[in-house]
C-alpha positions in Angstrom: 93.6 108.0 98.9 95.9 110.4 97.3 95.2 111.6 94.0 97.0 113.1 91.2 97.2 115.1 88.3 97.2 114.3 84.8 99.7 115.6 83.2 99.0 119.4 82.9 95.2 119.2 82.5 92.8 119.9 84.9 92.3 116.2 85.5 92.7 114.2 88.5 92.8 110.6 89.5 93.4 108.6 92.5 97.1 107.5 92.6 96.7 103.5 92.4 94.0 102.4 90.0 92.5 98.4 89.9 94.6 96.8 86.7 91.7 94.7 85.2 93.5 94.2 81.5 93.9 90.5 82.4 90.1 90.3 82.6 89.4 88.7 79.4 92.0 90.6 77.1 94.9 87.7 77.5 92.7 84.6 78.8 89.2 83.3 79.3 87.8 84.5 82.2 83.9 83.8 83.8 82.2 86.7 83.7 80.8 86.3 87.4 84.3 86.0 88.2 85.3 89.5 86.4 82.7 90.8 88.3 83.2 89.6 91.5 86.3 91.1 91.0 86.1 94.5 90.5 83.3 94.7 93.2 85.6 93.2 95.7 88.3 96.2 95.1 85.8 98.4 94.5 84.0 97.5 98.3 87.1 96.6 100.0 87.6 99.7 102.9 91.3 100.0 101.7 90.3 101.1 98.3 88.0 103.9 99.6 88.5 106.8 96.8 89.6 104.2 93.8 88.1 106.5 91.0 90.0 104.4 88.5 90.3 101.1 86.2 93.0 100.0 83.7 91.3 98.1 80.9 93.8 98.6 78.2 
């Protein structure tokens, strides 16, 4: 996966990251669920390199 760099630090992240703000920030959500989740993107072969989440 292609990564990035922040801004002008040294910093890099991959270029797509897993948005998880919905995860309990705006509704109810099971926490089996949430987890089952972010393992799912985080396992899934297309995601190989994901060194980012987006929990804001």
């Amino acid at each position: 996966m292609r990564r990035i760099r922040l801004g002008p630090s040294a910093v890099e992240s991959t270029e797509l990251s897993f948005g998880a703000a919905a995860m309990g920030h705006f509704t109810e959500v099971d926490p089996a669920q949430a987890a089952a989740a972010v393992h799912a993107a985080r396992d899934d072969p297309r995601a190989e390199g994901l060194l980012s989440e987006d929990r804001a």
